[in-house]
C-alpha positions in Angstrom: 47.1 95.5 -231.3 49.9 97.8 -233.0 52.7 96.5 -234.8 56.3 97.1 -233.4 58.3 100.2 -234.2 60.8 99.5 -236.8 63.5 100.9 -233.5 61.9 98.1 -231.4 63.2 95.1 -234.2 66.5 97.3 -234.8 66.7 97.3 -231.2 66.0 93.1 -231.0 68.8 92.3 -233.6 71.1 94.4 -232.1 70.9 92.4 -228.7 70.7 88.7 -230.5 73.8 90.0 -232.4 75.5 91.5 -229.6 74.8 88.1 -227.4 76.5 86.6 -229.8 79.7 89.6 -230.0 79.6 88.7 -226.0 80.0 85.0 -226.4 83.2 85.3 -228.8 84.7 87.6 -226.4 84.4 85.9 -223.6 85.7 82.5 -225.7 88.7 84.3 -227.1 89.8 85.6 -223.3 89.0 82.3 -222.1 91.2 80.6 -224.6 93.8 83.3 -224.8 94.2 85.0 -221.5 93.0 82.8 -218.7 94.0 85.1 -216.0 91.9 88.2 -217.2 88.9 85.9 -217.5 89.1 84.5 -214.1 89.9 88.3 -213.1 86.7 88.8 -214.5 85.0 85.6 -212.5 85.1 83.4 -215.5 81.4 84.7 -217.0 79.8 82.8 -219.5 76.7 83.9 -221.3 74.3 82.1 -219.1 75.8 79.6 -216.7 77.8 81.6 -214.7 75.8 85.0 -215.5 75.5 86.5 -212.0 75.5 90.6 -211.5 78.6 90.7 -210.4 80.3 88.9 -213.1 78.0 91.3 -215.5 79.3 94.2 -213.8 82.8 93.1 -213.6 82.4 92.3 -217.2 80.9 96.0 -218.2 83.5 97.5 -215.9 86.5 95.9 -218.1 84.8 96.4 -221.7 84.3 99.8 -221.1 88.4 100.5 -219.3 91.5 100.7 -221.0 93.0 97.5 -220.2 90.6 95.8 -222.2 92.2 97.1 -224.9 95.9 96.2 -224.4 95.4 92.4 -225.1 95.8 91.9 -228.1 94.3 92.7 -231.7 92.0 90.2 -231.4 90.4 91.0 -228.4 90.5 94.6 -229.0 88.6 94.1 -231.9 85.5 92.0 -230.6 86.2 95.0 -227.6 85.5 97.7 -230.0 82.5 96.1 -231.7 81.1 94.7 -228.2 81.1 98.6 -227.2 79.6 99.6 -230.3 76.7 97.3 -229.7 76.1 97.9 -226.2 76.5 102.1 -227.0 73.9 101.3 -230.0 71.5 99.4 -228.1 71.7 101.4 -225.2 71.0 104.9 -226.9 68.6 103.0 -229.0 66.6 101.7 -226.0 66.3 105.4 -224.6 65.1 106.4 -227.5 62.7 103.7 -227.3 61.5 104.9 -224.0 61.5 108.8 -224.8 59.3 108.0 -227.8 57.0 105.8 -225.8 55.9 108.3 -223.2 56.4 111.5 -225.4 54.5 110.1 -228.1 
């Protein structure tokens, strides 16, 4: 059996550290701006995690509204779209280096 790739482990702390961006998000809004989190169908990290919160979710990190909250918010905003941008471009890579060699 091979080991990992080094991307793969970058790639797995990236998610267990961007579960955990997610879940101070979603506290903070929950805490600080009730309405936008019931806009966004109250999501938790996984007892209400259905697609359409997810999507509703994704749809408001990546818009401009998400950042006109506050500092705060725009904050774990920014580094929750670092994270996803990272993993996601990472994962690609992943899969481009899996089937091209």
């Amino acid at each position: 059996m091979e080991k990992a790739p080094l991307s793969f482990w970058i790639l797995f702390a990236i998610t267990i550290v961007g579960l955990a961006s997610t879940q101070v998000l979603v506290s903070k809004l929950e805490s600080r701006h009730p309405v936008t989190f019931a806009k966004l169908g109250s999501p938790h990290l996984f007892a209400n995690n259905t697609p359409k919160n997810n999507w509703l979710y994704n749809r408001w990190l990546f818009s401009t509204e998400a950042l006109l909250l506050d500092a705060t918010i725009s904050y774990w905003v920014c580094v929750n779209r670092v994270l996803a941008g990272s993993a996601l471009l990472l994962f690609v890579f992943n899969i481009i280096k899996m089937f091209l060699g």
